[in-house]
FIZARO-92351 format. One record per residue (C-alpha): x, y, z. Coordinates in steps of 0.05 Angstrom, whole numbers, plus 5000, padded with zeros to 4 digits. Layout:
BEGIN
XYZ/...
END
This chain:
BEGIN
528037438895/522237418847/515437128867/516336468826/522836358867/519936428938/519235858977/511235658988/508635489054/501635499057/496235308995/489835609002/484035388950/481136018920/474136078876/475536438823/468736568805/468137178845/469537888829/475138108867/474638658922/477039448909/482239708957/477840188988/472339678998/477639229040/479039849076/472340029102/471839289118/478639229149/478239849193/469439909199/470940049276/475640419320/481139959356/479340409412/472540129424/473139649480/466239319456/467338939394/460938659363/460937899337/457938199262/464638699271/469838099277/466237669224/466438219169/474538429188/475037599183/471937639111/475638179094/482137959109/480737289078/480037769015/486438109033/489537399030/487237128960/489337818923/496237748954/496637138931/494037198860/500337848852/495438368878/499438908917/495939178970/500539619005/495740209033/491539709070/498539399111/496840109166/489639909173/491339149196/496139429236/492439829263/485039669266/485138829256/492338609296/489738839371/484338359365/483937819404/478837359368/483136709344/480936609279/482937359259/489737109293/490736479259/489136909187/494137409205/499436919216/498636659144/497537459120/504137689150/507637009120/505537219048/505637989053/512438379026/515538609091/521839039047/522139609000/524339478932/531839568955/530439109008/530939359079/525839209128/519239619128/518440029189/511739839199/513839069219/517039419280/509739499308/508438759285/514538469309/512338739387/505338509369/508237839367/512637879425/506637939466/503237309438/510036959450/507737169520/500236979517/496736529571/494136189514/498235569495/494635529422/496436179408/503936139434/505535529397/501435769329/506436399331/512935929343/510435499284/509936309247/516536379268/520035789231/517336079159/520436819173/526636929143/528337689160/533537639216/531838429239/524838149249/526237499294/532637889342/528338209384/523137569396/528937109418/528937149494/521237089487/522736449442/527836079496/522936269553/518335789514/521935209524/519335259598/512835349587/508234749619/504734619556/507434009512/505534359444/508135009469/514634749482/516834209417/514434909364/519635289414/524234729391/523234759320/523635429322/530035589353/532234999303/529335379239/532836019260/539335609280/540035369212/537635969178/541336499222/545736239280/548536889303/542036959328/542036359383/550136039376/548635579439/543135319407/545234529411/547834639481/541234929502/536534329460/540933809489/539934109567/533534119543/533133439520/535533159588/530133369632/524433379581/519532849602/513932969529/516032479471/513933029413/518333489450/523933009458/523332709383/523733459358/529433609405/533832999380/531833089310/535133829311/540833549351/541732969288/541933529234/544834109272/550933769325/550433019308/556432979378/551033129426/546032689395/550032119396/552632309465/545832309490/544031649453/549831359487/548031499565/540331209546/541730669494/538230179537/531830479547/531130629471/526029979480/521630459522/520931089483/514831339443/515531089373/516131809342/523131879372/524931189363/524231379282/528631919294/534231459331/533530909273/535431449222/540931779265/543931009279/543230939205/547131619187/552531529232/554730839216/553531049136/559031619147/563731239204/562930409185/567530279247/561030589290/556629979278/558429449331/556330039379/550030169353/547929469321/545329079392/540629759393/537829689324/536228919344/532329139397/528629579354/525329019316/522028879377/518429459377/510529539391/510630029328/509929759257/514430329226/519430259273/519929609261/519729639188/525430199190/530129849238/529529189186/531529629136/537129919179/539729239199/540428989126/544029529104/548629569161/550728809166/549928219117/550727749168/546227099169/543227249231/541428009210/539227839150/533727309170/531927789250/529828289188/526127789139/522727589202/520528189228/518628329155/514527659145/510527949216/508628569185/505828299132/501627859169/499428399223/498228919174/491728959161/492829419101/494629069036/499429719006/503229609066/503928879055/505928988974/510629439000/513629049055/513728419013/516528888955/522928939006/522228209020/523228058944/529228518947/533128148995/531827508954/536227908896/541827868930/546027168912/548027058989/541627329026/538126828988/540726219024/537626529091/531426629065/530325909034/530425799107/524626259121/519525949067/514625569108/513626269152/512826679085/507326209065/503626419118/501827099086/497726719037/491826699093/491927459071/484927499018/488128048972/489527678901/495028208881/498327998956/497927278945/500327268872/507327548895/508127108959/507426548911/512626728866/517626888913/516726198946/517825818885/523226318881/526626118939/524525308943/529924788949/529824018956/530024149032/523424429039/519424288977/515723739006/513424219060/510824749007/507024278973/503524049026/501724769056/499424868967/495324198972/490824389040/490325169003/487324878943/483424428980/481025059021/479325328955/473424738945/470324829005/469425719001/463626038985/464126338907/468426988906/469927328850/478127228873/477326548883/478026238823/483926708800/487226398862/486425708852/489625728779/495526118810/495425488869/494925018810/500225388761/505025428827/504724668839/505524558759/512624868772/513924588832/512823898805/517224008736/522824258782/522123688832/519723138799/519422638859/513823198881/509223008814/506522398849/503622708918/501423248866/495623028818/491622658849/489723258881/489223678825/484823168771/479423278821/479023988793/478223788721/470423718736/470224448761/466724978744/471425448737/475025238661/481025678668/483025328735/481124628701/484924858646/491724948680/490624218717/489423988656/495524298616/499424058678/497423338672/499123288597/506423608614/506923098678/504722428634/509722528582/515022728620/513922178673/512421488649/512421138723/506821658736/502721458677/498220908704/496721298765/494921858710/490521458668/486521148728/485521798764/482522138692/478121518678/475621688750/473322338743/471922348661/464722298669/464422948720/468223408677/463223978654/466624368605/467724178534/474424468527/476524058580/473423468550/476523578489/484023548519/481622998568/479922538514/486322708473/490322448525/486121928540/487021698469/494621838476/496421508536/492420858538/496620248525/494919638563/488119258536/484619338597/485220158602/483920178525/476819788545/475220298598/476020868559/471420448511/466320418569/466421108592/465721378528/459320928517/456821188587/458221888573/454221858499/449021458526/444321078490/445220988415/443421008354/442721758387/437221968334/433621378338/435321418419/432322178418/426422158378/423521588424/424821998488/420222398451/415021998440/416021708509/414022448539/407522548489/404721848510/401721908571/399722658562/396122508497/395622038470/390722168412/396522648388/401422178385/401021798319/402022498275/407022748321/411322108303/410621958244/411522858224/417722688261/420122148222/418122408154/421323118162/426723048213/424323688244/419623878315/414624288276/408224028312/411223918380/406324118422/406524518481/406023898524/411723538500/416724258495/415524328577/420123898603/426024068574/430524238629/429123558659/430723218599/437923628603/438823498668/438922758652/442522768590/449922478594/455823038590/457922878510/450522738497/449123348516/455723718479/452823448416/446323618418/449024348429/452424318366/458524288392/461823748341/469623958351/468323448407/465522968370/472123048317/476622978372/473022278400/473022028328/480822138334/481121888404/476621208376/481821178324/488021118360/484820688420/482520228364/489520108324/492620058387/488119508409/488119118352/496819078359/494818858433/489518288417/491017778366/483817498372/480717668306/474117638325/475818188381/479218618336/473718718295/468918758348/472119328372/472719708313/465419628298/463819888358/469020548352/465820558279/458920558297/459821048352/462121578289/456721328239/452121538297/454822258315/455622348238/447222158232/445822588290/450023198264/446723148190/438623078228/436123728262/437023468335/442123868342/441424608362/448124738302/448924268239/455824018242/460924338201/463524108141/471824058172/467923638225/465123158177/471323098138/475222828207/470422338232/469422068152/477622098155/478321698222/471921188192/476521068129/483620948175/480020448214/476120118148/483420018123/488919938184/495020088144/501020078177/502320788157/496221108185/498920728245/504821058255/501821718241/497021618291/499621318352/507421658345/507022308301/502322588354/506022488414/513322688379/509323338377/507323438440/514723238463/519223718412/513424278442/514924118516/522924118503/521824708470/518125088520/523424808577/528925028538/525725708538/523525778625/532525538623/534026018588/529626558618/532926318683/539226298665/539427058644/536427198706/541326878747/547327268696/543727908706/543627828797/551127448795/555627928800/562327788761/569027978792/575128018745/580527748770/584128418779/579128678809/580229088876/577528718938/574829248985/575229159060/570229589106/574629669171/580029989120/574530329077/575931139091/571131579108/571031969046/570331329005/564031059040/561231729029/559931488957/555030878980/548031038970/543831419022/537830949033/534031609072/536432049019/534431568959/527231468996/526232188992/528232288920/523631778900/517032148940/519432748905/518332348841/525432218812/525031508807/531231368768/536631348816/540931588751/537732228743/537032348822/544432328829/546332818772/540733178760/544233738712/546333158677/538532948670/536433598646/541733688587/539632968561/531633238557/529233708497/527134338500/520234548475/519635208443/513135508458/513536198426/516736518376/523836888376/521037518356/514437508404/514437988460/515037468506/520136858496/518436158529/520835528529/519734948574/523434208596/518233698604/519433228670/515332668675/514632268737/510631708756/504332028763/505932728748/508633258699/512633878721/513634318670/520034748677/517935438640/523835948628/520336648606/523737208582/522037948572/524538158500/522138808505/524539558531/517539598582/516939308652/511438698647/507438708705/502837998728/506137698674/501837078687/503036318649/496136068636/495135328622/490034798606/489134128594/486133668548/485632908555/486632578619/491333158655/489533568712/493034248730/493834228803/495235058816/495335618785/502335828769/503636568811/504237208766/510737588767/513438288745/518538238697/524538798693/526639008618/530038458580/529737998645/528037288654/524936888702/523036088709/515635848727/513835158747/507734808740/505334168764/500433728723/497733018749/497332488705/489232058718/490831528653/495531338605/492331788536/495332198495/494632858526/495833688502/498134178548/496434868519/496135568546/499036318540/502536838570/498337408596/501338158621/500738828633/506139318602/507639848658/504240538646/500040258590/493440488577/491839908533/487939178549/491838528576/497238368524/496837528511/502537018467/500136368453/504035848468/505535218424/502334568450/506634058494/505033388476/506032818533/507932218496/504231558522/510831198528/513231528593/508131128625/507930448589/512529848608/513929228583/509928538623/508727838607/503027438615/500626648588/497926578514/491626368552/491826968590/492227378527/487427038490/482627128540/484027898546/484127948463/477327718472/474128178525/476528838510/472829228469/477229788431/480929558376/485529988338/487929658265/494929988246/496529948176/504429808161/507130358120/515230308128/521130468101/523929768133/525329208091/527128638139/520628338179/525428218243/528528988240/521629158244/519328798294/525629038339/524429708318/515829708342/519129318409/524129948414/517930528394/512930238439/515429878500/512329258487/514928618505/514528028450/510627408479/512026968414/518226578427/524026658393/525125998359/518826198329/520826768295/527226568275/528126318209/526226508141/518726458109/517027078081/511727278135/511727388203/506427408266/507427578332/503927788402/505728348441/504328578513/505729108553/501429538626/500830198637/503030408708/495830578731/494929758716/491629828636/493129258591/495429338521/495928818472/497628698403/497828288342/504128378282/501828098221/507328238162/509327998104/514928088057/512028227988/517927837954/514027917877/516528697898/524328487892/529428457949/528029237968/521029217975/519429498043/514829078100/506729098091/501928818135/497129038197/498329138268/491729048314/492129338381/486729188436/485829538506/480429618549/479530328541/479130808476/484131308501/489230808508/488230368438/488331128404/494431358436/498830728420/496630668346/498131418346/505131248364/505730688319/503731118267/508631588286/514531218293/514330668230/518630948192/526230838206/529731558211/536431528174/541731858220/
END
């Protein structure tokens, strides 16, 4: 075997700062005293320690050492000190122990009896540190002579003396059973009378792999007491139940009544495992919802929020499948009760799978538990997660209510009280909510409309304002609501003329501070419109005077007139929807003076230089527009007004309903499974054994995925895997040295696959692959040198972990000696390895507030100019989709069609959580002709540099349509 292909038990951290040690240095070291001193001085011990520390990290790095393998012999292995014990347990693991033509070195007869006698040591550390030795040997000349010394260990009264006997008499079972054939005779004795649960867990996890008889007959004679064992061996006893009824179906009813027992058990992992178990040995009712229960009290008990994503991640598993799903509609109310857990991430996915699983049986229930939680919300302190978790509360209860529409009414009125809050991305949702619920519901609409006019005045955000008044406007139709959103308009601008109104405050404030002062100050005021001699009395007080200001007052005087265009609007529809209420002419044109004199106002107080921002020109233009409409009533402007709007808002809502159906309805295609009607039906109890072989190992698929193969695909045929990857060439056919490497990416790591060849007549000794990094990749050991026959190959792996998802470089070379040469190192340079960014990016979704609000705060932007060979906007939106992972957030009624241009969102997360967003802008140039390929820009956005680079990078690199 060559050094890259032995198996690596220990990893030892090395500085390689240091100058390494000559032989004959080590020697003096290794051998500065006599064994036959009986004395040994402390100094002595620490320098041999030192030394053979040395010894260690040479071996390691492809040093061979073998004129200093005599002197530990002789001078270092008597010693008794532990330390210089515990080093020469991992010196004689790594050290060559055969000659070239491999038989055993006659020296490791003298270390093979030095071991004997610490098989026989009083100590119990030093016993059970050699039996540990002992499982990593794999020369069966060496261990023969040790075995009665190993069995006599399993009566030894130490605990840790005995369960490394056990694994070692299993190691050397598996490895070499001529050596002890009675082994599962002797562990199962053993296991009978031993009394230690580590001893007994090892025992019956040797008897499980190496005579699975004898473990089950010993499960058999103690099935009941299973309940009463140490939770290490009730692990073991879950996956041996689990084996056995995977290979022999016909097993379970013996073993089932056990694993129910199991969930009872005082050990969270136990308990998790045996749910696990029990679902995929029965899909019974009453398994299915013993395991989501057990699973629902781990999540609570746990105080660890990875374990309660995981847990709930096998939770949301179940729900997948069509008839587990019924049980677990049951379970609902006890799932909600992971929500008093305070992790966001936690919360976010125990609300989606119970809207998920909610019926008409128990909706009333979940929106009650919803209602006191947002309630609960109000009344916490401010944390940072608090507001997040009200909007998902409120966005839950928005569902909830379009689903169940008898649900609406218990609904808002506990939700408008949070259009006056603080936070405007929860008021937002409530808000977007109660514009869906009042034109989908009419009987709900006067409860609506009363509950707004309620809390209008409170509402502190102007955005909110803004869609409060539209609907306001829109939903008003009975003469007595029209005259209170009359009144709290009035209330909320406050006194007017406003200019007239302000200026007098004023003058009000300077009075009884000065009131020599106060003539100029007026009439300056007057005159010029401006505060130019205010004087430092009157500019004091102005937080008081905003304190007391009224809410659209206050907007305005901001400068915020998009407000003041959307109350003009508001004014306007209220106004022509009175005057088809009243027939009273008097009334009708009372009213309309007063909605006209309201604009006239904001339009005088936008022009003066009150405000803090002159109102914009578009602003002026509406509020002169919605003067003129209400100068002239026609019956057109009517109609416009009071029907156009809301035909809007409804095609917008169908629209957006149509798409959640048909979301859902591909979602429920994709988890029913369709059975043709020739289609075999398969019966368990006649199943074979061979046949059920072919179902998936859950143990066996758990450890594939720790290994990092992720894709159950790849883990089953992994040659398969490997032919489908490319092969990058890192030298040059004619270099001394051939490589080549397959790239594997995992989640969070790279292994790189490295075949080297020798191309030349010379041996190549420490042949050595030497790699680095740039970008956010981190090598995580040195790959070991080797010695490389004429014309022989070899492969080297390397591990590299993956910190961020950037573009990153692996580069490096190949370093070695030629045998007999007088001559320096000999290096090749490799070729760089790119890792492509798309290996770690997948598709998401998120809300076009959500987006908008992310487009706005990060900070790296990356504009992509479109140069394509594509002439169709839609191919080449498909084909960006297809190059970058992203998932399209624009809808596809709104690309479809025909126009000549095209825009679109995209969205997609990195595994380590980064957002990436971006905007597709392109046009077809039609005064090109027909062929003319696609122009426009792409703008990507993410948080950090490395990650807006990389994916305009890829964009770049990938445009262009390759013609096969």
């Amino acid at each position: 075997m060559t050094a890259a292909e032995n198996v690596c038990y220990t990893l030892i951290n090395v500085p390689m700062d240091s100058e390494p040690p000559s032989e004959i240095s080590l020697k003096n070291d290794l051998g500065n005293l006599p064994h036959s001193f009986p004395p040994l001085e402390k100094g002595d011990v620490k320098l041999k320690t030192e030394a053979l520390k040395k010894v260690i990290i040479m071996i390691l790095n492809g040093e061979k050492l073998p004129g200093l393998l005599m002197t530990i012999i002789r001078f270092v292995l008597p010693l008794q000190d532990h330390t210089i014990k515990k080093l020469l347990l991992v010196f004689w693991e790594i050290v060559p122990k055969t000659t070239p033509d491999g038989r055993l070195l006659q020296e490791m007869i003298l270390v093979c009896d030095a071991y004997r006698k610490d098989l026989q040591h009083p100590n119990e550390f030093i016993r059970g540190s050699t039996l540990r030795f002992l499982c990593k040997l794999k020369e069966a000349e060496l261990l023969e002579p040790l075995m009665p010394a190993i069995r006599a260990c399993l009566e030894h009264r130490h605990s840790y003396v005995r369960r490394n006997a056990v694994l070692a008499i299993y190691t050397i079972y598996r490895n070499f059973e001529h050596l002890i054939p009675d082994a599962p005779e002797l562990i199962h004795d053993f296991l009978v009378n031993e009394k230690d649960a580590s001893c007994k867990r090892n025992a019956f996890m040797m008897l499980i792999h190496a005579d699975q008889d004898r473990a089950l007959d010993y499960l058999s004679t103690c099935i009941d007491q299973v309940q009463t064992f140490g939770d290490i061996l009730q692990l073991v006893i879950v996956e041996l139940i689990y084996k056995v009824c995977h290979a022999n179906p016909s097993e379970r009813a013996r073993f089932i009544r056990c694993i129910y027992n199991l969930l009872q058990s005082s050990s969270p992992a136990v308990k998790y495992e045996a749910a696990g178990t029990l679902v995929t040995l029965s899909s019974a009712p009453t398994a299915i919802k013993a395991a989501a229960q057990c699973y629902i009290d781990l999540i609570i008990k746990e105080s660890d929020n990875n374990v309660k994503l995981i847990v709930l991640d096998r939770l949301i598993e179940l729900k997948e499948h069509p008839s587990h799903e019924r049980v677990l509609q049951d379970l609902v109310m006890d799932i909600l009760r992971v929500l008093s857990t305070p992790d966001l991430e936690v919360r976010k996915k125990t609300l989606q799978l119970a809207l998920d699983l909610v019926s008409s049986r128990n909706v009333e229930e979940l929106v009650i538990v919803l209602k006191k939680e947002v309630i609960k919300t109000n009344n916490v302190t401010e944390h940072e997660d608090t507001d997040k978790y009200r909007q998902l509360l409120v966005r839950t209860l928005h569902s909830c209510s379009v689903r169940f529409p008898d649900m609406a009414a218990n609904v808002i009125p506990v939700l408008m009280e949070f259009l006056s809050d603080n936070n405007e991305a929860a008021a937002a949702d409530v808000l977007e909510f109660v514009r869906e619920a009042i034109q989908r519901f009419d009987n709900l609409r006067p409860l609506i409309i009363e509950k707004m006019l309620e809390v209008f005045h409170a509402i502190k955000s102007v955005k909110i304002y803004r869609g409060a008044l539209w609907i306001l406007g829109e939903y008003c139709s009975t003469k007595e609501d029209i005259q209170s959103v009359m009144t709290e308009v009035r209330r909320s601008l406050g006194e007017i003329p406003i200019v007239e109104s302000e200026i007098k405050k004023e003058a009000g404030e300077l009075k009884p501070e000065e009131e020599v002062s106060v003539g100029p100050a007026q009439k300056l005021v007057t005159e010029m419109g401006t505060y130019a001699t205010q004087s430092a009395l009157s500019s004091s007080r102005p937080a008081k005077k905003e304190e007391d200001r009224p809410p659209l007052r206050g907007f305005l005087l901001d400068g915020d007139f998009f407000v003041a265009a959307s109350l003009a609007t508001t004014l306007t529809k209220i106004a022509l929807r009175y005057v088809s209420l009243v027939q009273e002419k008097k009334k009708q044109n009372s009213f309309n003076a007063e909605a006209m004199l309201l604009m006239a106002t904001i339009l005088h107080l936008g022009k003066s230089s009150l405000p803090k921002k002159p109102i914009t020109d578009d602003d002026v233009d509406r509020i002169s527009l919605c003067l003129k409409v209400l100068s002239e009533c026609s019956p057109l402007m009517n109609d416009i007004f009071n029907k156009e709007c809301r035909q809007s808002l409804s095609h917008m809502l169908s629209a957006k309903l149509e798409e959640e159906k048909l979301s859902q309805k591909k979602e429920s295609e994709k988890r029913n499974v369709t059975i043709q009607p020739d289609d075999p039906i398969s019966f368990m109890q006649l199943t074979a054994k061979n046949e059920m072989s072919s179902k998936e190992d859950q143990f066996q698929l758990s450890l594939l995925a720790a290994m990092g193969n992720t894709q159950r695909k790849e883990a089953a045929d992994p040659l398969a895997s490997k032919l489908n990857k490319v092969v990058t060439q890192l030298t040059g056919f004619s270099d001394p040295v051939y490589a080549e490497a397959y790239v594997h990416v995992n989640q969070y790591d790279i292994v790189l696959d490295v075949l080297v060849v020798n191309q030349t007549s010379d041996t190549l000794q420490n042949c050595t692959l030497e790699l680095a990094t740039l970008g956010d990749l981190k090598l995580v050991e040195k790959p070991s040198p080797l010695t490389l026959a004429p014309h022989d190959f070899a492969n080297i792996k390397a591990n590299v972990k993956v910190a961020s998802t950037e573009n990153g470089i692996i580069f490096g070379n190949v370093v070695y000696d030629v045998s007999g040469a007088a001559s320096d190192r000999n290096c090749v340079v490799l070729s760089d390895i790119h890792i492509d960014i798309m290996d770690y990016i997948q598709p998401a979704s998120c809300t076009d507030a959500e987006f908008r609000q992310m487009w706005a705060e990060f900070e790296w932007e990356n504009k992509v100019t479109v140069n394509t060979n594509i002439i169709d906007l839609n191919e080449y939106l498909q084909h960006i989709l297809k190059s970058t992972n992203m998932k399209c957030l624009t809808p596809e009624k709104a690309l479809s069609g025909y126009c000549g241009f095209m825009a679109a969102n995209l969205y997609a997360r990195s595994i380590f959580g980064e957002d990436a967003l971006a905007n597709v802008s392109i046009e077809k140039p039609i005064h090109l002709g027909p062929e003319a390929p696609v122009t426009g820009h792409i703008r990507i956005r993410a948080k950090s540099q490395g990650m807006a680079l990389s994916l305009g990078d890829k964009i770049n690199l990938s445009q262009k349509k390759t013609s096969l």
